[in-house]
C-alpha positions as CSV (number, residue, x, y, z in Angstrom):
1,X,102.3,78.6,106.5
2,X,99.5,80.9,105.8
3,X,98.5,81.6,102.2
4,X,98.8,84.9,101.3
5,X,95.5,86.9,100.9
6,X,94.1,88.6,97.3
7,X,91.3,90.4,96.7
8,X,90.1,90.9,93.1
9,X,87.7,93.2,92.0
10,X,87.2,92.7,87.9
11,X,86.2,95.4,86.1
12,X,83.6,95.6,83.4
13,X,85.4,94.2,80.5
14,X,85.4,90.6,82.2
15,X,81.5,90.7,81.1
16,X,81.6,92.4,78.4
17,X,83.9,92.7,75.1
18,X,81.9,95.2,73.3
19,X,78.5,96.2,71.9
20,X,78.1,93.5,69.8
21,X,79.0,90.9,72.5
22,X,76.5,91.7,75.0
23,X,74.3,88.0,75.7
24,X,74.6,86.0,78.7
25,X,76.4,83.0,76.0
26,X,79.1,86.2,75.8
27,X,79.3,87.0,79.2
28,X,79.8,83.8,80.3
29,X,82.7,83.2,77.7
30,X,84.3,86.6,78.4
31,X,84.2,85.4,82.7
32,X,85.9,82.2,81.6
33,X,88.7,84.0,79.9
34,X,88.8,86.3,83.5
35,X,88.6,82.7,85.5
36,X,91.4,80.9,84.2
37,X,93.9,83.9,85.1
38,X,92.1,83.7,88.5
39,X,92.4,79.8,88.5
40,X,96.3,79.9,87.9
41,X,96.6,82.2,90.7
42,X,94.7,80.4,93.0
43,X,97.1,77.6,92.2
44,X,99.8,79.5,92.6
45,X,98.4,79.3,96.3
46,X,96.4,82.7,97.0
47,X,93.1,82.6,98.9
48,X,91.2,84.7,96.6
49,X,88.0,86.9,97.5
50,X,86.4,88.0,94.1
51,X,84.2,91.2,93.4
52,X,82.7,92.2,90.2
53,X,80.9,94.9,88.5
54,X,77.0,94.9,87.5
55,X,76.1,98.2,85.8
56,X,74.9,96.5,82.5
57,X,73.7,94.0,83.6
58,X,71.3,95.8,86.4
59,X,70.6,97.9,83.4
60,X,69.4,95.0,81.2
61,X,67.1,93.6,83.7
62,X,65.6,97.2,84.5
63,X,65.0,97.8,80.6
64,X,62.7,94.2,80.8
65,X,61.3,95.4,83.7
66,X,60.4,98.4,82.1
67,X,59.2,97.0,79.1
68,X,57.0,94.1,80.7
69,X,55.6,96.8,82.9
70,X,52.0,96.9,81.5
71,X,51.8,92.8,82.2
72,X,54.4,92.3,85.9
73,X,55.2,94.2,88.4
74,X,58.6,96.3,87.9
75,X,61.7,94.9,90.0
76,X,63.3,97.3,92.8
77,X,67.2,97.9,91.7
78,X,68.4,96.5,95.1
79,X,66.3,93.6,93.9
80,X,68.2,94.1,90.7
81,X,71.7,93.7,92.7
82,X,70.4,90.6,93.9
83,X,69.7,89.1,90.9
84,X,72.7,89.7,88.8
85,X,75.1,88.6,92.2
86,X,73.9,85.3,91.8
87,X,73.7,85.4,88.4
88,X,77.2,86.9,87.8
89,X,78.3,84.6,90.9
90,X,76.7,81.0,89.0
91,X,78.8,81.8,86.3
92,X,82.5,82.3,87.7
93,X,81.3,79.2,89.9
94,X,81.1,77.2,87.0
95,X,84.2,78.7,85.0
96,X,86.5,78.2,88.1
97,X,84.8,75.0,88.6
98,X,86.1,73.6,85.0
99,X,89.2,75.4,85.4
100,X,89.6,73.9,88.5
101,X,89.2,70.5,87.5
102,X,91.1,70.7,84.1
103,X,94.0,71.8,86.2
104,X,93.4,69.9,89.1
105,X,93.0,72.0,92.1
106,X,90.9,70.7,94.6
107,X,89.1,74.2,95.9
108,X,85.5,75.3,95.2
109,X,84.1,78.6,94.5
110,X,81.1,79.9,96.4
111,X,78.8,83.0,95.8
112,X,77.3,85.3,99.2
113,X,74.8,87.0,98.1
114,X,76.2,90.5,100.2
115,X,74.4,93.3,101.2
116,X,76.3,96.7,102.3
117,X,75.4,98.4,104.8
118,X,75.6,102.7,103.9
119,X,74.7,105.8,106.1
120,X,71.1,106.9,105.0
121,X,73.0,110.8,106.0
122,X,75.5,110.0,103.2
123,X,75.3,113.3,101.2
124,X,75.4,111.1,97.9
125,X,71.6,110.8,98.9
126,X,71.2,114.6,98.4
127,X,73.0,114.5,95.2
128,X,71.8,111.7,92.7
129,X,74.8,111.5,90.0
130,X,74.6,107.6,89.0
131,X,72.2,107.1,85.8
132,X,70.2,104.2,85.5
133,X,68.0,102.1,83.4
134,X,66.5,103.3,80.1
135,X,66.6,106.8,78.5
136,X,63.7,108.4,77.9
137,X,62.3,112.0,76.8
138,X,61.6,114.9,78.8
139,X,57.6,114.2,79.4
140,X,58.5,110.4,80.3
141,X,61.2,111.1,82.6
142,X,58.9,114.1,84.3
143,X,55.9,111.7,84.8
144,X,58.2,109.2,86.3
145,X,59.5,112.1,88.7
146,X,56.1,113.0,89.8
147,X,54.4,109.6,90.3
148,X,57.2,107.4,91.9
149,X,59.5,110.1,93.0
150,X,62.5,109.5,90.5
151,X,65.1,111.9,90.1
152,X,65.4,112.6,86.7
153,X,68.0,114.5,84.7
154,X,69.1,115.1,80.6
155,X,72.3,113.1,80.0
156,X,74.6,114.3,77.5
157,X,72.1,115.5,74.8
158,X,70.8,111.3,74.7
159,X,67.8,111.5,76.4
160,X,66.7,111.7,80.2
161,X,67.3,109.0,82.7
162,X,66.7,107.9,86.3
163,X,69.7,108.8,88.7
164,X,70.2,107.5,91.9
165,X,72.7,108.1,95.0
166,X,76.3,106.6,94.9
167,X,77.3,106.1,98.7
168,X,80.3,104.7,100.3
169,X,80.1,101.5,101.9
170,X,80.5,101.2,105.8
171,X,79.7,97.6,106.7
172,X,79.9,94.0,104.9
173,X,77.0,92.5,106.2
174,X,78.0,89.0,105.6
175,X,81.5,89.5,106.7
176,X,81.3,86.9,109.1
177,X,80.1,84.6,106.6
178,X,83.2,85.5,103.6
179,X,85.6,84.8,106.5
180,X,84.0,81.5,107.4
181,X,84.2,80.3,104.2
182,X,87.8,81.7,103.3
183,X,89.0,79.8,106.5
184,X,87.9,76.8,105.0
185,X,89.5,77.2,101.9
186,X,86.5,78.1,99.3
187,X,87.4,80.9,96.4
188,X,84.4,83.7,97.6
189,X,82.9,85.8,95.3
190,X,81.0,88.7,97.6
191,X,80.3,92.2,97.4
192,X,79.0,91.8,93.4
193,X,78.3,95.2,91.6
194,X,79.2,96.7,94.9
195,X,76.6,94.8,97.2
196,X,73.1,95.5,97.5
197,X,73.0,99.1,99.5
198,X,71.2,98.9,102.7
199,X,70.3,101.5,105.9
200,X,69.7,100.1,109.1
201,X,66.7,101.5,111.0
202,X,66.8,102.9,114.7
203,X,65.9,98.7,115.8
204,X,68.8,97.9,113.4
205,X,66.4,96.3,111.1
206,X,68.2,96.6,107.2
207,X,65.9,97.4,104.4
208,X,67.3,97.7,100.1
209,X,67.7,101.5,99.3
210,X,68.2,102.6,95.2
211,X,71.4,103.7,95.5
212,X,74.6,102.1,93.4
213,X,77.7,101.3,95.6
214,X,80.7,101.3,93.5
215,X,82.2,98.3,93.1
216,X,86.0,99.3,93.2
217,X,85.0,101.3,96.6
218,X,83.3,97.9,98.3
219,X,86.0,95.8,97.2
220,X,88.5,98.0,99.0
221,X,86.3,97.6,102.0
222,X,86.4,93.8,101.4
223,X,89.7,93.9,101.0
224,X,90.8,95.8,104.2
225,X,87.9,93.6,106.3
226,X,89.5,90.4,105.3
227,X,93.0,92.1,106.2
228,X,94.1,91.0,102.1
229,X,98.1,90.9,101.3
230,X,97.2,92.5,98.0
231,X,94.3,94.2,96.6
232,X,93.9,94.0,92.3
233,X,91.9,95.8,90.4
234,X,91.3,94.9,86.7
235,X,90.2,97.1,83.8
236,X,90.7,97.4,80.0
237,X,94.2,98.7,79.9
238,X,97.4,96.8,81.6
239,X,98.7,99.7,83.5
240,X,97.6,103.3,85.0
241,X,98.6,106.3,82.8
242,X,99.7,110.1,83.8
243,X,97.9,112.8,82.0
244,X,95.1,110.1,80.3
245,X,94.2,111.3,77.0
246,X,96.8,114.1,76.3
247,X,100.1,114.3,74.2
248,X,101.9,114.3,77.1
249,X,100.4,110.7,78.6
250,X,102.9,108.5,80.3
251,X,102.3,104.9,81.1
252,X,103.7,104.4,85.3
253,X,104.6,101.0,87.0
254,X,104.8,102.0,90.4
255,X,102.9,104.5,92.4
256,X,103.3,105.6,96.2
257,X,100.7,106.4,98.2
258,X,101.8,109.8,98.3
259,X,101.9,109.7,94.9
260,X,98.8,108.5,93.9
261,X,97.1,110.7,96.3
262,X,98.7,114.1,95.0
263,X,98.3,112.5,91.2
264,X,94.9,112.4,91.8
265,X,94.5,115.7,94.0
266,X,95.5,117.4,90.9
267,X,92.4,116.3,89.0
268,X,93.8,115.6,85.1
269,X,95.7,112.8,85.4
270,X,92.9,110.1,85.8
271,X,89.0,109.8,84.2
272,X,86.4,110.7,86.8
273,X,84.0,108.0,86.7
274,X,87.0,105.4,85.2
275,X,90.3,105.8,86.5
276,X,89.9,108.0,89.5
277,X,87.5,105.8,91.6
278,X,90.0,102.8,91.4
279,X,93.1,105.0,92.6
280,X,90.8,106.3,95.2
281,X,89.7,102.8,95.9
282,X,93.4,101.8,96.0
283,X,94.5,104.8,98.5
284,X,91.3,103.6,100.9
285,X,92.9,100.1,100.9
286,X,96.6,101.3,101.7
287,X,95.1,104.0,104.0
288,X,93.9,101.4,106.4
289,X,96.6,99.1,106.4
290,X,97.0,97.5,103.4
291,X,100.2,96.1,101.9
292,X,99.9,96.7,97.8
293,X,97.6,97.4,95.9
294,X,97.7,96.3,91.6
295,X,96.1,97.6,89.0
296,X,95.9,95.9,85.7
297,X,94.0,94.3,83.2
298,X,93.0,90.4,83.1
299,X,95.4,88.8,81.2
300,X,98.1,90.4,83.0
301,X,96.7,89.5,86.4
302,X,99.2,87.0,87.4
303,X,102.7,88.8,86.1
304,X,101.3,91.9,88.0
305,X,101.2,89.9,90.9
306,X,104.8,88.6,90.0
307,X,106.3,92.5,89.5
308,X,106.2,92.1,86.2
309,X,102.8,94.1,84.8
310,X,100.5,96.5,85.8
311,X,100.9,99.3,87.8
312,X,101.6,99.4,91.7
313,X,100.7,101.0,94.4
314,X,102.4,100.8,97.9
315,X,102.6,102.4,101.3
């Protein structure tokens, strides 16, 4: 009998506690807390696809960049992508890898370094909104405009910083190659901090764009390429709440798609920029076939996937 098919997207707080746990030694820690849920799972006897955020992490690597400018070259954020996948990738290889072994399930993980493929006529690319890298002040984040072309803008009375398009992802690039490697049994992790964003030319030749692709959006994707039973999406609380924030908040288990959608039509119930993208993530997923989709936190990953935790979303 066929195994029954997850998708995972983890959310930021699988990387990263809090402030003052913010090194790699932390990181890789806080992923082997994340990969033992995922572990138990996968011997429960799901196939498991696995995407994970990046933001910080591209962020770090810009702010070196940055710094080390007046010795290297600076590093290109799709480059940046690339880097933390197989970073981020090396690491839940080796935590499922000792999980793995302490509970003796004879699977391996494997990273794909993915690229996604976006519409250079997405109007994200006529609207920056995603900040990246470093904050600087007005006269830094002007010359930076005029000399390399950065959009620039003040954010939140801290500073200026770089922004760059959010698309939506069309194409998994290395589909072929996830399904390959699902079909012969290997726990994939693909589509890391979204994939690297990249526009085909008029030969069909791809080249890197700076652009951020959100990571709950190209999970969905993954998830409705790969056909998934189930597509989970974990953050920092254990279930979705109505009217976030307010006196009048109320924790829900169970969603349907026509209630998530007009939920999230109404435009307070969820955080733009927190909540909202993973409902809207979630309603992409059911929208094209999907079966359920979970939202929860970590620890609660496998009783969500029992009934039993988190908040559910169905056709």
């Amino acid at each position: 009998m066929a195994k029954s098919a997850l998708v995972v997207a983890i959310g930021g707080n699988s990387l990263i506690k809090d402030p003052q746990h913010m090194t790699v030694p932390d990181q890789y820690r806080a992923l082997g807390e994340t990969s033992g849920h995922i572990a138990r799972i996968i011997k429960d006897g799901w196939q498991v696809a696995i995407g994970h955020g990046n933001g910080p992490q591209v962020g770090f690597i810009l702010r070196r960049s940055e710094l080390s400018a007046h010795e290297l070259h600076e590093v290109p954020l799709d480059v940046c992508d690339a880097d933390t996948q197989g970073a981020i990738g090396y690491e839940l290889q080796q935590n499922l890898g000792h999980d793995f072994r302490r509970m003796r399930i004879d699977r391996q993980a494997v990273t794909v370094v993915t690229q996604v493929e976006v519409d250079p006529d997405d109007p994200a690319f006529q609207h920056p909104s995603k900040p990246i890298g470093s904050f600087m002040d007005e006269g830094q984040a002007r010359e930076r405009a005029e000399h390399e072309g950065w959009v620039v803008r003040e954010d939140a009375g801290r500073g200026w910083r770089r922004v760059v398009a959010s698309p939506r992802p069309l194409r998994i690039v290395e589909e072929r190659a996830v399904k390959a490697l699902l079909r012969d049994d290997f726990v994939v992790i693909t589509v890391g901090g979204g994939g690297i964003p990249v526009i085909a030319d008029e030969h069909g030749d791809l080249r890197g764009v700076a652009a951020v692709i959100d990571k709950d959006f190209a999970s969905a994707l993954l998830a409705v390429t790969l056909r998934a039973d189930v597509f989970m999406i974990t953050t920092g609380v254990d279930r979705v709440a109505l009217n976030w924030g307010r006196p009048e908040q109320r924790w829900v288990d169970r969603l349907t798609l026509a209630e998530a959608k007009g939920y999230l039509a109404e435009g307070t119930h969820f955080a733009a920029g927190s909540m909202a993208p993973k409902i809207e993530a979630c309603i992409e997923f059911l929208e094209h076939g999907g079966g359920e989709a979970v939202i929860t936190n970590p620890e609660n990953m496998e009783p969500a996937l029992a009934g039993e935790a988190g908040t559910r979303i169905v056709a």
